[in-house]
N, CA and C of each residue as an Amber inpcrd file, in Angstrom:
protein
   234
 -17.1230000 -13.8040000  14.5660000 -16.5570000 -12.6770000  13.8650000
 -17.6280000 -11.5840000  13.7820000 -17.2440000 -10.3820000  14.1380000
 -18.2180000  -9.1920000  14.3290000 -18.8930000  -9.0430000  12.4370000
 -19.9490000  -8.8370000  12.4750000 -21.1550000  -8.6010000  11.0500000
 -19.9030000  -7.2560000  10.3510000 -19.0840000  -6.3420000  10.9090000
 -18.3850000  -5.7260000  10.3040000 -16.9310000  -5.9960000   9.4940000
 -16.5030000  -6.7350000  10.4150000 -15.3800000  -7.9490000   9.7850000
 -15.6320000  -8.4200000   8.7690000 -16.6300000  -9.1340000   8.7330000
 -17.0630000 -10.2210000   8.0510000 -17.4850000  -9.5580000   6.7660000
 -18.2630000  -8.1500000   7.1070000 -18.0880000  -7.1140000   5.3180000
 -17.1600000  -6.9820000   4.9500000 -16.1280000  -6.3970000   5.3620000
 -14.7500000  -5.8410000   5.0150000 -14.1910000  -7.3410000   4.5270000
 -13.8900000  -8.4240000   4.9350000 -13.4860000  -9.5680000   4.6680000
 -14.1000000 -10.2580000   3.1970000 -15.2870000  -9.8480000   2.9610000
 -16.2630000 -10.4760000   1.6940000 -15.6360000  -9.3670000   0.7930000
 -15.5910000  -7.8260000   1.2220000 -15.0310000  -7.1740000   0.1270000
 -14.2060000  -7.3130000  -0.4350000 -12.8060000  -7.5270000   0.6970000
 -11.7600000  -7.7600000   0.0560000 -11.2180000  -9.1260000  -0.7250000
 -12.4520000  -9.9570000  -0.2070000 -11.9810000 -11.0470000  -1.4330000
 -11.6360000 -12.1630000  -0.2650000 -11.0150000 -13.5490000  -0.6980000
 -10.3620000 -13.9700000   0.2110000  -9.1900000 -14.2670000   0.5860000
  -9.6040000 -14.4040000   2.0090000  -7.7000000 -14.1620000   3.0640000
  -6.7070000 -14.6530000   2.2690000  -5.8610000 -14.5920000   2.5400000
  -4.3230000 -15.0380000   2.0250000  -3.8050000 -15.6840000   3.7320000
  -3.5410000 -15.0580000   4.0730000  -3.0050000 -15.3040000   5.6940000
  -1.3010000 -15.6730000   5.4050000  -1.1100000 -15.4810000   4.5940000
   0.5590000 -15.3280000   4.2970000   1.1850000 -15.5320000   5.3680000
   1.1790000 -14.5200000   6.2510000   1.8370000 -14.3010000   7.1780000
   1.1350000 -14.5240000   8.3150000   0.1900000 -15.1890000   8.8570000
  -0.3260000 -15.3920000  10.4150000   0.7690000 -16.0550000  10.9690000
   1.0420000 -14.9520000  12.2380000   2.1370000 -15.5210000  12.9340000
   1.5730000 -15.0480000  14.1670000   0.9270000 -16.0820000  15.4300000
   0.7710000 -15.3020000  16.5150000   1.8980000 -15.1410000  17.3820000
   2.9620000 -15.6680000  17.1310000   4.3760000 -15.3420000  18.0630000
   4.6850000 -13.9600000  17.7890000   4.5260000 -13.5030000  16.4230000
   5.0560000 -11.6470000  15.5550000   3.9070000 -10.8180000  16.5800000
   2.8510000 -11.3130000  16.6970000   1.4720000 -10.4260000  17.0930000
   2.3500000 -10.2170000  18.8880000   3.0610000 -11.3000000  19.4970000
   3.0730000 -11.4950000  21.1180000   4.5310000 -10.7550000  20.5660000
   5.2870000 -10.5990000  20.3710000   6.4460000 -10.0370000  20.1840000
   5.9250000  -8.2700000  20.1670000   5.6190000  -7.9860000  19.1290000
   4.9710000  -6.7880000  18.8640000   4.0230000  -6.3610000  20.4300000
   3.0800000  -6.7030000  20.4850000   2.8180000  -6.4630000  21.7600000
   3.3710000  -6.0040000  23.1780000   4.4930000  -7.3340000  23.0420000
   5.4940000  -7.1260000  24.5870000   6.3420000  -5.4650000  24.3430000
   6.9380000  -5.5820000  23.1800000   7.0390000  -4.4040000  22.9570000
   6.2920000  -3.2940000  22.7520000   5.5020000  -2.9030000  22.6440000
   4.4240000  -1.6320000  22.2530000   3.9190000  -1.6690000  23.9820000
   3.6260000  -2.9200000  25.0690000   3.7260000  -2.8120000  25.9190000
   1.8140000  -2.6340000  26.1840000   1.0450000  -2.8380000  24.6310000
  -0.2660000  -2.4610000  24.6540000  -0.6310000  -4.1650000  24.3520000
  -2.2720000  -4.1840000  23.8620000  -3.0620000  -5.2720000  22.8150000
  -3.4480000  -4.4360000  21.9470000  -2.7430000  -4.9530000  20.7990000
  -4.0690000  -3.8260000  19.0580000  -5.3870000  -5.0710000  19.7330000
  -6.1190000  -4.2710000  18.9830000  -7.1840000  -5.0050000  18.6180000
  -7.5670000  -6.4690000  17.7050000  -8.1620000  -6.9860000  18.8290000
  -8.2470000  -8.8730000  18.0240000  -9.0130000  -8.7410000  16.4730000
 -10.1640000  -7.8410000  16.3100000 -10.6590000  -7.9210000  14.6300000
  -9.3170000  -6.9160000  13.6470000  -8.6700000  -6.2600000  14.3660000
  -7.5170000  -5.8500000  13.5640000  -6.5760000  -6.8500000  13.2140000
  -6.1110000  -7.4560000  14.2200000  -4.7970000  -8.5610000  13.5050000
  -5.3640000  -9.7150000  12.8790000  -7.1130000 -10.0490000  13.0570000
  -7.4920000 -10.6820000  12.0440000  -7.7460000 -10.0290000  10.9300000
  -7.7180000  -8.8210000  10.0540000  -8.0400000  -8.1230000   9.0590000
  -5.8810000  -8.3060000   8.6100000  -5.8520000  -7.7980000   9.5600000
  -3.8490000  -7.9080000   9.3250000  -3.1720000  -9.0440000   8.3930000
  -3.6680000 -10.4440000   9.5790000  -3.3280000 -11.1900000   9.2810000
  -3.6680000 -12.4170000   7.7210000  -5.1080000 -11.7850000   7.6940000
  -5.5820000 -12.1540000   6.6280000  -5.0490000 -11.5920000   5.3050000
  -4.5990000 -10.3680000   4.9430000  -4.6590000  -9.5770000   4.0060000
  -3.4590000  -8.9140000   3.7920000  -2.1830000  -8.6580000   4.7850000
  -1.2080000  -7.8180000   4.8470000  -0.5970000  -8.4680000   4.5580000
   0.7850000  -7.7770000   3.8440000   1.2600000  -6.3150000   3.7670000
   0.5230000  -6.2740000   1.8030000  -0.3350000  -4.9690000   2.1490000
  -1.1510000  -4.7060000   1.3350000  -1.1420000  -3.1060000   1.1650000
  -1.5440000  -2.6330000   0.1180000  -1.9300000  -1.4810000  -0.0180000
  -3.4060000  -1.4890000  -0.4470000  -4.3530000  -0.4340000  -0.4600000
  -5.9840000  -0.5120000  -0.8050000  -6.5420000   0.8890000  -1.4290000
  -6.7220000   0.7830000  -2.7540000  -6.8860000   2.4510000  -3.2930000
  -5.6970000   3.0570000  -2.7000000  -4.8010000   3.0600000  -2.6880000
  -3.9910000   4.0340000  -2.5050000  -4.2000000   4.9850000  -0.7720000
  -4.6750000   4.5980000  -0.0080000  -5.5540000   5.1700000   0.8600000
  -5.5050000   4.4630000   2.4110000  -4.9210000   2.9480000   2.1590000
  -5.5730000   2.2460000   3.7580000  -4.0170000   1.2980000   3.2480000
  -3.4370000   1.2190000   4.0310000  -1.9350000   0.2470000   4.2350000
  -2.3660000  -0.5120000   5.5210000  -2.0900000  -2.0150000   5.0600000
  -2.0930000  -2.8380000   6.0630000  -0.5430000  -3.5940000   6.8040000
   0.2540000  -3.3460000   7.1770000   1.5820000  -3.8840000   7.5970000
   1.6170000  -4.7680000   8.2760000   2.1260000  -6.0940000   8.6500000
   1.9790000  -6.9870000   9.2140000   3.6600000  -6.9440000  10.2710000
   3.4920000  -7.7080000  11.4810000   4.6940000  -7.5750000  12.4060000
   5.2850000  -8.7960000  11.6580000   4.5070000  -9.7660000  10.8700000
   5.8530000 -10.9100000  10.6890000   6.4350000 -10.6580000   9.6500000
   6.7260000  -9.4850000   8.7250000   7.1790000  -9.0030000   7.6610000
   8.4810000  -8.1850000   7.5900000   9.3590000  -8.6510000   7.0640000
  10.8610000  -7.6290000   7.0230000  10.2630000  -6.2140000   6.3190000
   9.9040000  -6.2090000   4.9460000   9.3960000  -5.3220000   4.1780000
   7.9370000  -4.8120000   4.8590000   7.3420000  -3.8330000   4.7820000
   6.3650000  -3.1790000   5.2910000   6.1030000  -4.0690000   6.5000000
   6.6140000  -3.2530000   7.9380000   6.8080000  -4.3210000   8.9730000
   5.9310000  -3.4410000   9.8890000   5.0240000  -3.6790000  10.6970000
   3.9840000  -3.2370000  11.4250000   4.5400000  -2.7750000  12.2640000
   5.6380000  -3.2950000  12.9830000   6.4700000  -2.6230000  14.4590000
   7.2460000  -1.8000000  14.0440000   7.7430000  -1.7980000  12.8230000
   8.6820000  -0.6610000  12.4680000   7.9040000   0.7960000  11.7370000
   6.5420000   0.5980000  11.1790000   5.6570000   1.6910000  11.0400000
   5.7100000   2.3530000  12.0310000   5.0330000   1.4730000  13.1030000
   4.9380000   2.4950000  14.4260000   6.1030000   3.2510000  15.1850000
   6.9860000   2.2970000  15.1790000   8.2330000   3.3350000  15.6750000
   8.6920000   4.4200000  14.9010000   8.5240000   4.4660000  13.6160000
   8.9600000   5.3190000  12.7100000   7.8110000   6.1600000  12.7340000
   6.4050000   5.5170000  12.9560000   5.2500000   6.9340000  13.5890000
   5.6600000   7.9050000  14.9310000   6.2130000   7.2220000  15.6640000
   6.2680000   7.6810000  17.1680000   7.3000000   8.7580000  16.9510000
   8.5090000   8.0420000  16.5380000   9.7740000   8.5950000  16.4680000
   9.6420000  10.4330000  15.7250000   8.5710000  10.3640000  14.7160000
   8.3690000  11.7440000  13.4060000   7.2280000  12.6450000  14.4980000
């Protein structure tokens, strides 16, 4: 795990992982047609669907409510 992860991870306390789903991460993907980044869907998966100060939203793809694939389409789409 990159020395920057691993801050952000001590800050926020520890994981939950609620939702680690790597099938949501390969779904999301095939669609977006990209890869996010591997220390992102571990920060994701650990911690989301979260809000942080009011300031940093984390959305996760295996989530009906604050749903990571539907952020982005609703980014793309505006």
């Amino acid at each position: 795990m990159p020395d920057y992860l691993a801050a952000t991870m001590a800050m926020l306390g520890p994981a939950q992982n609620r939702y680690a789903d790597p099938s949501a991460w390969d779904r999301l993907h095939e669609e977006l047609g990209i890869q996010l980044p591997s220390d992102y869907q571990a920060l994701v998966d650990a911690y989301a669907p979260i809000q942080l100060n009011g300031h940093l939203y984390l959305h996760h793809p295996a989530t009906e409510q604050w749903n990571l694939g539907q952020e982005i389409r609703d980014t793309v789409r505006a």
